[in-house]
C-alpha atoms as an extended CHARMM CRD file, in Angstrom:
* protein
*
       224  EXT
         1         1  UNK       CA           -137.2270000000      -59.8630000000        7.6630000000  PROA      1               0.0000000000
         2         2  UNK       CA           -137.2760000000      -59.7050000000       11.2830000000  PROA      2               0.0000000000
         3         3  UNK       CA           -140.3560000000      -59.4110000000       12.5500000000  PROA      3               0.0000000000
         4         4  UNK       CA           -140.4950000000      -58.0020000000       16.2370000000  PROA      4               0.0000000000
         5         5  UNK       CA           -142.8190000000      -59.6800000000       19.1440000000  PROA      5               0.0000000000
         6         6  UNK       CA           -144.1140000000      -57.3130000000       21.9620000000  PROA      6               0.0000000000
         7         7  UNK       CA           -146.8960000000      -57.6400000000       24.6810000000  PROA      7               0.0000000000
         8         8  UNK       CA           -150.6930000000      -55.8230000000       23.8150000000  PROA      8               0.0000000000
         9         9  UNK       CA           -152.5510000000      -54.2130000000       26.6650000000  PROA      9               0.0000000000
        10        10  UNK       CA           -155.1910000000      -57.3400000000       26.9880000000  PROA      10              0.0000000000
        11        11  UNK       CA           -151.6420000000      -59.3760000000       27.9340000000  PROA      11              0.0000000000
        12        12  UNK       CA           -151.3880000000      -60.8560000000       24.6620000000  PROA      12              0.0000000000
        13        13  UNK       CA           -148.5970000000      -61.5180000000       22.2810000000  PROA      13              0.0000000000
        14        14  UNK       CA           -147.7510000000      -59.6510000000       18.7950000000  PROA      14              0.0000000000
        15        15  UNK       CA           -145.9940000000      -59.0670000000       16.1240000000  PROA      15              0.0000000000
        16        16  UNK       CA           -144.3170000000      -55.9130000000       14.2490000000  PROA      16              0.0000000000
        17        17  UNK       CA           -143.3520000000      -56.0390000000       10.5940000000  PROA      17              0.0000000000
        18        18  UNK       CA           -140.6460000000      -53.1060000000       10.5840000000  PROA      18              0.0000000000
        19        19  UNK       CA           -140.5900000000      -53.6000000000        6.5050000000  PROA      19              0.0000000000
        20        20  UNK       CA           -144.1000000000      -52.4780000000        6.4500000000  PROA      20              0.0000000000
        21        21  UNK       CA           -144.0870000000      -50.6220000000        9.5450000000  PROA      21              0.0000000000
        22        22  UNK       CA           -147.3560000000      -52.4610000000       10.4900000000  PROA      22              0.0000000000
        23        23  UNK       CA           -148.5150000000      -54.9300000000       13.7230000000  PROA      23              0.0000000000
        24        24  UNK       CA           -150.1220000000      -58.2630000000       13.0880000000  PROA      24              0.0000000000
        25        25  UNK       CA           -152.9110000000      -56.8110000000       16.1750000000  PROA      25              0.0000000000
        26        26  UNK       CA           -154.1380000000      -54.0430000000       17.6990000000  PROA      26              0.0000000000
        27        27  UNK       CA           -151.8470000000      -52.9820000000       20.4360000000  PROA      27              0.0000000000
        28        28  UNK       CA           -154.6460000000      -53.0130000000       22.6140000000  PROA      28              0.0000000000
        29        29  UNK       CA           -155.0590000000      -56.4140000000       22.6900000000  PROA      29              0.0000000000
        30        30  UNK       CA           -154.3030000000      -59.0650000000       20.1360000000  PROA      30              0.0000000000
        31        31  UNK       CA           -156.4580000000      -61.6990000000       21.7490000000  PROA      31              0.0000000000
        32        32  UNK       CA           -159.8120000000      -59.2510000000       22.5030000000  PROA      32              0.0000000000
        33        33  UNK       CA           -159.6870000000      -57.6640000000       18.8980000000  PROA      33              0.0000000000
        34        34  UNK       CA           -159.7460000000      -60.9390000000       17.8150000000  PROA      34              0.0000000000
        35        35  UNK       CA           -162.2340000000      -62.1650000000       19.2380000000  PROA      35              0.0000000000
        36        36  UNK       CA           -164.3000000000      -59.2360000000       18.8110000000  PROA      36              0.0000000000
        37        37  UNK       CA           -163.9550000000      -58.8410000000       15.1010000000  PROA      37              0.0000000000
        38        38  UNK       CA           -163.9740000000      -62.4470000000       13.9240000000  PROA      38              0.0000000000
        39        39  UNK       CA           -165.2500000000      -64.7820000000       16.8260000000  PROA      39              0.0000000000
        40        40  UNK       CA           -167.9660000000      -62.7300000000       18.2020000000  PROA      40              0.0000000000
        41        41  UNK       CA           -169.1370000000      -60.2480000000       14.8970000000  PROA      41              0.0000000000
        42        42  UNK       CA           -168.6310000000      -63.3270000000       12.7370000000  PROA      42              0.0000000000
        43        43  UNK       CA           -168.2820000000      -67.5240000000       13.9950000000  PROA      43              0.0000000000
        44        44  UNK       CA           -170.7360000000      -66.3060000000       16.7880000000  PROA      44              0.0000000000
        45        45  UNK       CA           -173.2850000000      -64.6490000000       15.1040000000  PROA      45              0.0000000000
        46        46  UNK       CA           -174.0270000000      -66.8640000000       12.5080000000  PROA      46              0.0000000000
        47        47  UNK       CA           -172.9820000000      -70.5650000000       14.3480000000  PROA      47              0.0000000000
        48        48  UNK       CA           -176.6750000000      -71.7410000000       14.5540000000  PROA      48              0.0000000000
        49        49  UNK       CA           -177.2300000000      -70.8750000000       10.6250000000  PROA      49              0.0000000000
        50        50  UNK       CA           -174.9970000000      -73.6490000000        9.3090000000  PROA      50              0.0000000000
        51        51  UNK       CA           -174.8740000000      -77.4330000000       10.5320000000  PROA      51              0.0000000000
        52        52  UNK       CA           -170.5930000000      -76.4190000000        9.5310000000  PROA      52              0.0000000000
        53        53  UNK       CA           -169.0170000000      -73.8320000000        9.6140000000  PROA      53              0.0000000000
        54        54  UNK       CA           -166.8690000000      -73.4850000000        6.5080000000  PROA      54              0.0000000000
        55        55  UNK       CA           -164.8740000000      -70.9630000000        7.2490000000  PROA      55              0.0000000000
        56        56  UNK       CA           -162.1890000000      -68.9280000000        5.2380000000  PROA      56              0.0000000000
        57        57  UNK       CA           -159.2790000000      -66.7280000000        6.6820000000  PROA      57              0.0000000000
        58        58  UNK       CA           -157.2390000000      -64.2380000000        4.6140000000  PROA      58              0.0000000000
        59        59  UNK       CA           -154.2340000000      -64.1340000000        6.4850000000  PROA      59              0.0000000000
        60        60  UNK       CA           -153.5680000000      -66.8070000000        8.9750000000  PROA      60              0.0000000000
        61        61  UNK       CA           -150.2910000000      -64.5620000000       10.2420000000  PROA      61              0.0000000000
        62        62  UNK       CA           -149.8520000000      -65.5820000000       13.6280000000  PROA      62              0.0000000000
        63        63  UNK       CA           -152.4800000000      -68.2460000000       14.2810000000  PROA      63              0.0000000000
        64        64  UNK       CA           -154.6730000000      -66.6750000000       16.3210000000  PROA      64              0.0000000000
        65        65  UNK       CA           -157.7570000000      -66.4810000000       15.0770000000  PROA      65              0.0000000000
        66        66  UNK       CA           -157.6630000000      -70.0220000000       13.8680000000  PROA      66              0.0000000000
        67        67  UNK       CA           -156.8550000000      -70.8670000000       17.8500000000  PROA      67              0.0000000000
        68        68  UNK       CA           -159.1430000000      -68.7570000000       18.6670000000  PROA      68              0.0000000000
        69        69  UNK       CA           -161.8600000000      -70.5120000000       16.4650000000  PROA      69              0.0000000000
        70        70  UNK       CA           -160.8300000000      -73.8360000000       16.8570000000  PROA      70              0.0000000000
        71        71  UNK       CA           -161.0490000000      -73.0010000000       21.2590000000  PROA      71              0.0000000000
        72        72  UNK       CA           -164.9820000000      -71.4900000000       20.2710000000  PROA      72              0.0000000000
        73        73  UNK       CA           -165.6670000000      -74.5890000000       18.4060000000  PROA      73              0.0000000000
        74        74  UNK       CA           -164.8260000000      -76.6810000000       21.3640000000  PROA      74              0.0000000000
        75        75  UNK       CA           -166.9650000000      -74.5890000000       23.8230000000  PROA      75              0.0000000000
        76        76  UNK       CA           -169.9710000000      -74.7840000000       21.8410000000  PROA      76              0.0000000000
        77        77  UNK       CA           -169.8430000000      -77.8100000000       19.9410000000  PROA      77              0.0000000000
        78        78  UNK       CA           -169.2990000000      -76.9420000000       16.7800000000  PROA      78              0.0000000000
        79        79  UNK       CA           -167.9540000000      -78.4490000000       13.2750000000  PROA      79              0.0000000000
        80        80  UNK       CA           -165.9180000000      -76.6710000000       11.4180000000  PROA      80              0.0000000000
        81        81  UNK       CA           -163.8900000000      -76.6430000000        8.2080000000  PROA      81              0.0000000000
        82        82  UNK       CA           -160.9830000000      -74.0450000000        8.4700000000  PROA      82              0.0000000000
        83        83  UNK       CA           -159.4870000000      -72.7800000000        5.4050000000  PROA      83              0.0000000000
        84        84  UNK       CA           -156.5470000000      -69.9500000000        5.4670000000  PROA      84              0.0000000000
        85        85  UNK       CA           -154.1820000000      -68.3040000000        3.3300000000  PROA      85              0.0000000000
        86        86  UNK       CA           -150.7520000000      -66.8460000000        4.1470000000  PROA      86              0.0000000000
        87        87  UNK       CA           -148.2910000000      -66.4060000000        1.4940000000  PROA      87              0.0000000000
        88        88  UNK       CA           -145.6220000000      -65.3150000000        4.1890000000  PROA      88              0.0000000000
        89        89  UNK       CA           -146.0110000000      -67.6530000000        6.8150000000  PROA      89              0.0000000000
        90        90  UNK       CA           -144.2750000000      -66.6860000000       10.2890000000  PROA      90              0.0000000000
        91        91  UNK       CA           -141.2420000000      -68.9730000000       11.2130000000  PROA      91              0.0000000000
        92        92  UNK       CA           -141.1640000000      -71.5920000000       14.2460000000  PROA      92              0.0000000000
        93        93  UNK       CA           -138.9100000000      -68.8810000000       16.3260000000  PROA      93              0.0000000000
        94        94  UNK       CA           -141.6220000000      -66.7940000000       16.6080000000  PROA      94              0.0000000000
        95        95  UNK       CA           -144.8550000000      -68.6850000000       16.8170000000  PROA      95              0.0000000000
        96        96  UNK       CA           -143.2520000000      -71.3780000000       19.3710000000  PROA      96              0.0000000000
        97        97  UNK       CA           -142.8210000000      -68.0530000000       21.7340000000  PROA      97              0.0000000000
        98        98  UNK       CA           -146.7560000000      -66.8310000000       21.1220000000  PROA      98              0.0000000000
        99        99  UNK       CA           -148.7160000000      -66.7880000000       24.5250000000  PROA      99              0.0000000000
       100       100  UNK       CA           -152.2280000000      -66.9080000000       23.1110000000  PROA      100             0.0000000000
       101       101  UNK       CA           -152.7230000000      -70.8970000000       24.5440000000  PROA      101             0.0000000000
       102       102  UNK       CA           -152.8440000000      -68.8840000000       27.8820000000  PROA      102             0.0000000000
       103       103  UNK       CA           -156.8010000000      -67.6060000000       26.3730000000  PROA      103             0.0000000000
       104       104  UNK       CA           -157.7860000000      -70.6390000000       25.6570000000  PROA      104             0.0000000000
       105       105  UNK       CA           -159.7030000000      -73.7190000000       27.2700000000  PROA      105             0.0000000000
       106       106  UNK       CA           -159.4120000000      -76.7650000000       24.8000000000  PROA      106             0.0000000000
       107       107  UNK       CA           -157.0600000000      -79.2120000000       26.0050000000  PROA      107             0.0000000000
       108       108  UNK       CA           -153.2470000000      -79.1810000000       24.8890000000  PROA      108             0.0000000000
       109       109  UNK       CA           -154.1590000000      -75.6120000000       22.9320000000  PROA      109             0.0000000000
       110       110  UNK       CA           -150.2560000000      -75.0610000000       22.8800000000  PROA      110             0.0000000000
       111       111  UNK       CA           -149.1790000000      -78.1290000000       20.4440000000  PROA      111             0.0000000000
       112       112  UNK       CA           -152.7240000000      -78.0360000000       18.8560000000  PROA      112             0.0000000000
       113       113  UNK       CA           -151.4660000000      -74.4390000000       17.5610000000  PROA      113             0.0000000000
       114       114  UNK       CA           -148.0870000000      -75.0840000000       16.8940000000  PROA      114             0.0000000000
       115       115  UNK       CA           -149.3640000000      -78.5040000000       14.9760000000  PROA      115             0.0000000000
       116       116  UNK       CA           -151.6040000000      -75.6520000000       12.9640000000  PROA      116             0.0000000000
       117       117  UNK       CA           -148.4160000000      -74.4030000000       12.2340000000  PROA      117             0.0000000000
       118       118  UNK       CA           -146.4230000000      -77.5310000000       11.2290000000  PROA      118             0.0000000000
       119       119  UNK       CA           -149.3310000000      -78.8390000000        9.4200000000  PROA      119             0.0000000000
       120       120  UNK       CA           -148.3580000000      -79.6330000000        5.7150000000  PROA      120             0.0000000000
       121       121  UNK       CA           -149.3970000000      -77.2270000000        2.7410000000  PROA      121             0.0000000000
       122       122  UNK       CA           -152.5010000000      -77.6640000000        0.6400000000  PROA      122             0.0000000000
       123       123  UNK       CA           -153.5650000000      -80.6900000000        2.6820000000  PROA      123             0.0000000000
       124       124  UNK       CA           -156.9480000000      -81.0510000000        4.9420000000  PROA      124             0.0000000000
       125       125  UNK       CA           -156.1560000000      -82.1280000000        8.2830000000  PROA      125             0.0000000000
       126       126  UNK       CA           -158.2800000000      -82.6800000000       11.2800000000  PROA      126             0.0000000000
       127       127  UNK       CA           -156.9970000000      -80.8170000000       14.4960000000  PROA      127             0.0000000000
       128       128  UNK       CA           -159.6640000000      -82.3480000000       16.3180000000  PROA      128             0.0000000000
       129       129  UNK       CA           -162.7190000000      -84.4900000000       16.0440000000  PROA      129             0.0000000000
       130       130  UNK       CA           -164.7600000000      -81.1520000000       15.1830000000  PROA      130             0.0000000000
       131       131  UNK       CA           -162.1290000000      -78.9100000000       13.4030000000  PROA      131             0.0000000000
       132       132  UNK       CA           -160.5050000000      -79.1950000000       10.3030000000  PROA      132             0.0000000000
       133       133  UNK       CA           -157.7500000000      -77.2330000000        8.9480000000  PROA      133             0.0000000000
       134       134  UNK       CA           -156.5780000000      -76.6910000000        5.2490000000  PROA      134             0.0000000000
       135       135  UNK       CA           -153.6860000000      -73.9180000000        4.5100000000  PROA      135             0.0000000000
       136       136  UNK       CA           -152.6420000000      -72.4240000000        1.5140000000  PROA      136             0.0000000000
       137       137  UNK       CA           -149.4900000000      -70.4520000000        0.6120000000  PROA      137             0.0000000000
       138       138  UNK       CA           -151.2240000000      -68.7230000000       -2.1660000000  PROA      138             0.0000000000
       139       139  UNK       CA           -152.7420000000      -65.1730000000       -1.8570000000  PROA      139             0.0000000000
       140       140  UNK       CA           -156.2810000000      -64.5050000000       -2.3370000000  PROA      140             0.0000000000
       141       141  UNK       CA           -155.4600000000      -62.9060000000       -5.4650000000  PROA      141             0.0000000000
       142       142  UNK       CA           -154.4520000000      -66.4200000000       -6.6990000000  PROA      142             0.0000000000
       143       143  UNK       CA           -155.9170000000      -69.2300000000       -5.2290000000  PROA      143             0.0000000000
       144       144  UNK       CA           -159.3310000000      -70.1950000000       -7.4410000000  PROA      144             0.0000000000
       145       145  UNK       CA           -162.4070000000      -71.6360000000       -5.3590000000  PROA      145             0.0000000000
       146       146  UNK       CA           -165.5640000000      -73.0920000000       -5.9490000000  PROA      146             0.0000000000
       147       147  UNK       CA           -168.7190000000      -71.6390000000       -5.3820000000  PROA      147             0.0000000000
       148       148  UNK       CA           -170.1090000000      -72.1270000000       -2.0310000000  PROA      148             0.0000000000
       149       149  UNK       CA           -167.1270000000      -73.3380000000       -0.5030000000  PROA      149             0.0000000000
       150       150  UNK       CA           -167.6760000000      -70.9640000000        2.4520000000  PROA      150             0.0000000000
       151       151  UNK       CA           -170.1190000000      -69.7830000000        4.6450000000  PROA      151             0.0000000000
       152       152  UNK       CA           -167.8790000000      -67.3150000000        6.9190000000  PROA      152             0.0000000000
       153       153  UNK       CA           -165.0040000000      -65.3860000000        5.8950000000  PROA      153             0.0000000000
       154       154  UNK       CA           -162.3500000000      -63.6440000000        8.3360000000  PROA      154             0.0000000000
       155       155  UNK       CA           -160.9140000000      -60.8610000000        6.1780000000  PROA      155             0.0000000000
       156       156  UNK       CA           -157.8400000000      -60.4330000000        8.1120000000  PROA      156             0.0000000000
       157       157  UNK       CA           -155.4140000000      -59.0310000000        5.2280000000  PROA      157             0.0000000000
       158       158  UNK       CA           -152.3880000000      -56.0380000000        6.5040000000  PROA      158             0.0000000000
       159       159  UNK       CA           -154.7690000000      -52.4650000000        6.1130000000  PROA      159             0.0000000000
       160       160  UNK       CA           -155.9600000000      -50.8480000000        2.9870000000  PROA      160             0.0000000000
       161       161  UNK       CA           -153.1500000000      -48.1910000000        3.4470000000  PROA      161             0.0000000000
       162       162  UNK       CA           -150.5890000000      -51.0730000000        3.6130000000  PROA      162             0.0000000000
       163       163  UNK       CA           -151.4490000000      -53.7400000000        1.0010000000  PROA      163             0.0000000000
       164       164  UNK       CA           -154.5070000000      -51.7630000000       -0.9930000000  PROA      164             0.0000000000
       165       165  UNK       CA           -154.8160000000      -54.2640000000       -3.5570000000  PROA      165             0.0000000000
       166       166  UNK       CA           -156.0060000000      -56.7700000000       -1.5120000000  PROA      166             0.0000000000
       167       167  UNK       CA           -158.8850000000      -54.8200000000       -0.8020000000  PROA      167             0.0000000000
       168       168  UNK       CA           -160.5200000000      -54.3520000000       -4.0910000000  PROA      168             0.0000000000
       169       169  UNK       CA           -163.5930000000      -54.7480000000       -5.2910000000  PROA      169             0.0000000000
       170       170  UNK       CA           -161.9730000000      -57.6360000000       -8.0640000000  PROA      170             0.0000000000
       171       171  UNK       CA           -160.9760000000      -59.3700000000       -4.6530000000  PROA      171             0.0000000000
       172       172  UNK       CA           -164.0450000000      -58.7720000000       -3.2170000000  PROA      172             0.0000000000
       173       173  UNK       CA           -166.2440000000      -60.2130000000       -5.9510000000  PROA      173             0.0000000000
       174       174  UNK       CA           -164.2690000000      -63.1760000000       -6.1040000000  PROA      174             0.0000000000
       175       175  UNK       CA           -164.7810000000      -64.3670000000       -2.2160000000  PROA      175             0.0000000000
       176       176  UNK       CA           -168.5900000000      -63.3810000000       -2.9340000000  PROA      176             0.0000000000
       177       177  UNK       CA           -168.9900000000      -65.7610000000       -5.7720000000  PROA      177             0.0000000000
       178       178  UNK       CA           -167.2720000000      -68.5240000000       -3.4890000000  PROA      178             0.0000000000
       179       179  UNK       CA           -169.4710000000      -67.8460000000       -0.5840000000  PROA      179             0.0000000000
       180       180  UNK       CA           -173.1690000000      -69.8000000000        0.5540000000  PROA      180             0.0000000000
       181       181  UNK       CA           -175.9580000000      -67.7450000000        0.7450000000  PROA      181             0.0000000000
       182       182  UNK       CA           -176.5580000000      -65.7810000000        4.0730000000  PROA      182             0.0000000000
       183       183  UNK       CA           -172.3860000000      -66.2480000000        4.5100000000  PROA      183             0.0000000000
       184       184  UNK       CA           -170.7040000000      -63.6340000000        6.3460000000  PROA      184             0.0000000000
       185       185  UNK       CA           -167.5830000000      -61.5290000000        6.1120000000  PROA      185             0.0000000000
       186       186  UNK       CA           -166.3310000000      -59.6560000000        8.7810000000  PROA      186             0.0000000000
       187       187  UNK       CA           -163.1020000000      -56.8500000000        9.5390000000  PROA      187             0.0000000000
       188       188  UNK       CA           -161.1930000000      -55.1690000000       11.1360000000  PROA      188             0.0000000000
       189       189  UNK       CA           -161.3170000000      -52.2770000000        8.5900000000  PROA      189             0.0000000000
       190       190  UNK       CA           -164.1890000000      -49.6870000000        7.9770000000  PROA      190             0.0000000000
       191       191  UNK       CA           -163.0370000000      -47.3180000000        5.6460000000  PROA      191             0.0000000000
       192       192  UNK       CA           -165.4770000000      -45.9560000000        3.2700000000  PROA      192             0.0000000000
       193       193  UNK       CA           -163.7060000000      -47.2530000000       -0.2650000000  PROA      193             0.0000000000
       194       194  UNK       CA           -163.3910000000      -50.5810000000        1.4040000000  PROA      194             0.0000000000
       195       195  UNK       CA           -166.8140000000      -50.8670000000        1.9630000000  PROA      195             0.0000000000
       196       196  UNK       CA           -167.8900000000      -49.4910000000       -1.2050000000  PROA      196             0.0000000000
       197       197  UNK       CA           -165.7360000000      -52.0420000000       -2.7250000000  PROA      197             0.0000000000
       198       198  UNK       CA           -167.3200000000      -54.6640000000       -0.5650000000  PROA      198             0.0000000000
       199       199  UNK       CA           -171.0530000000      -53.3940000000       -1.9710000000  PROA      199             0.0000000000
       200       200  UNK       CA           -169.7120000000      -53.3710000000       -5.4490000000  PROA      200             0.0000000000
       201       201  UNK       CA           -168.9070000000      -57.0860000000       -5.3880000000  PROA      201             0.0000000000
       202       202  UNK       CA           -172.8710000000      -57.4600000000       -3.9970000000  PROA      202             0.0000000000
       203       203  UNK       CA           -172.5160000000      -57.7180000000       -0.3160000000  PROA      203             0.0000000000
       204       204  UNK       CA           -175.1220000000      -56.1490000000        1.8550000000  PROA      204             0.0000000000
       205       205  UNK       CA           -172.1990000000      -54.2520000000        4.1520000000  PROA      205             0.0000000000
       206       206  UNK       CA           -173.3180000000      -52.4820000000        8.1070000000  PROA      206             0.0000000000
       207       207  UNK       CA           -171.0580000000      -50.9380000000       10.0370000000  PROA      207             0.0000000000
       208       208  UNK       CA           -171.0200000000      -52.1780000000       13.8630000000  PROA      208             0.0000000000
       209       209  UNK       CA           -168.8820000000      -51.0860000000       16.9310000000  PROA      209             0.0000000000
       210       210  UNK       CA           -165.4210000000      -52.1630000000       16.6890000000  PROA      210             0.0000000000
       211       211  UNK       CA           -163.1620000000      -53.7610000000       19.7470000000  PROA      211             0.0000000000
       212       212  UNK       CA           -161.1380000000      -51.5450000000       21.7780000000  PROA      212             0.0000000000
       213       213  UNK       CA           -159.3100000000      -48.4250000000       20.2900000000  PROA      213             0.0000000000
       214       214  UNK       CA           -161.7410000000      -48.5010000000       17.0370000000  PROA      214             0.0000000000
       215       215  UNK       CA           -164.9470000000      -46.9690000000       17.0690000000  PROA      215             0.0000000000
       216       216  UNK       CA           -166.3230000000      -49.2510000000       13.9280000000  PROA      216             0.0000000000
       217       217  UNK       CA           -165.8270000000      -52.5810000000       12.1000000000  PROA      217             0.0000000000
       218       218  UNK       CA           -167.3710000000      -53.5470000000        9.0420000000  PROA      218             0.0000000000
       219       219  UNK       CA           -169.8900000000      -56.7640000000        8.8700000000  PROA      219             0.0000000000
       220       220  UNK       CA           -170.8580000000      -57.8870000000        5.5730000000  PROA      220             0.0000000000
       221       221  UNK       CA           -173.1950000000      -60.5360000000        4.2340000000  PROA      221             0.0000000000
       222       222  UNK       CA           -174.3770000000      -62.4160000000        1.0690000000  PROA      222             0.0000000000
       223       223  UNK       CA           -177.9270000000      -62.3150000000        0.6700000000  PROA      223             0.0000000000
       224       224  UNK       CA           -178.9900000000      -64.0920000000       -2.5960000000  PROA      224             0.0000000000
């Protein structure tokens, strides 16, 4: 598979999947949907509810929102664990060419996200004195975790039309059993069945506006 990178509106780097037909970001802007869906909707709004953030990402894909968190966390002062799954990780000819070190302020952001990449499989490592980073090859449908392992989730998975069974209520109910009280999930999607699904599984689900190009997102949280 050769997956195809082109330039967003926001000046950002992404990729195109011609198998599935599908981009890794909105071509609006890789680096502002990201940061509106997961760092602002999600690691911001909840950052002063946990002394760490535990977070989990389904679908680390490019890296960004793991740069993008780990660049946050370094602004603010923040601890965080950093746990992602990608069962089709992206190969060192593309990521090495990925501009998104340009957004960031932490120090040396280029080789602390291509060490992200290189980092060894089912292993915790710390990127930095505040960040740690654990990556899986396993999908969500597979990988088995313990309750209360996580108190954010980035639900970052290709879209319901693409990969549906990723966004079932099954799935859905098991990231809510491994998830801390007053944890949050937050996406990109907001299509009805997914968050019917999502309130199925127990979460309290609102919509809220969505970044550029998509009127909503969905934000959803575990209560009790």
């Amino acid at each position: 598979m050769a997956l195809e990178l082109f330039k967003t509106d926001d000046g950002s780097d992404s990729l195109f999947n011609p198998v599935l037909g599908e981009v890794y970001h909105s071509r609006h802007g890789a680096v502002n949907e990201s940061k509106h869906v997961f760092i602002k909707a999600g690691l911001e709004y909840l950052s002063d509810r946990f002394e760490t953030i535990k977070i989990l990402e389904i679908g680390f894909g490019t890296g960004l929102n793991t740069l993008l968190t780990l660049d946050y966390c370094y602004c603010h002062n923040i601890k965080a664990r950093y746990f992602t799954l990608e069962p089709f990780p992206v190969k060192s000819e593309i990521y090495s060419k990925l501009n998104y070190h340009k957004f960031c302020k932490v120090p040396d952001s280029q080789i602390l996200f291509e060490s992200m990449h290189q980092a060894p499989w089912n292993k915790e490592v710390w990127i930095n004195d505040q960040f740690s980073f654990y990556k899986s090859m396993l999908g969500v449908e597979e990988e088995k975790f313990q309750p209360d392992s996580f108190n954010l989730v980035y639900f970052d998975a290709f879209a319901p039309d693409i990969q549906p069974e990723l966004w079932s209520e099954a799935i859905f109910t098991s990231i809510y059993q491994c998830m801390e009280e007053k944890g949050v999930l937050v996406t990109y999607a907001a299509k009805g069945q997914v968050r019917r699904n999502m309130q199925g599984a127990g979460f309290s689900v609102e919509r809220i506006p969505g970044p550029v190009g998509k009127r909503e997102m969905l934000r959803a949280l575990k209560e009790k």
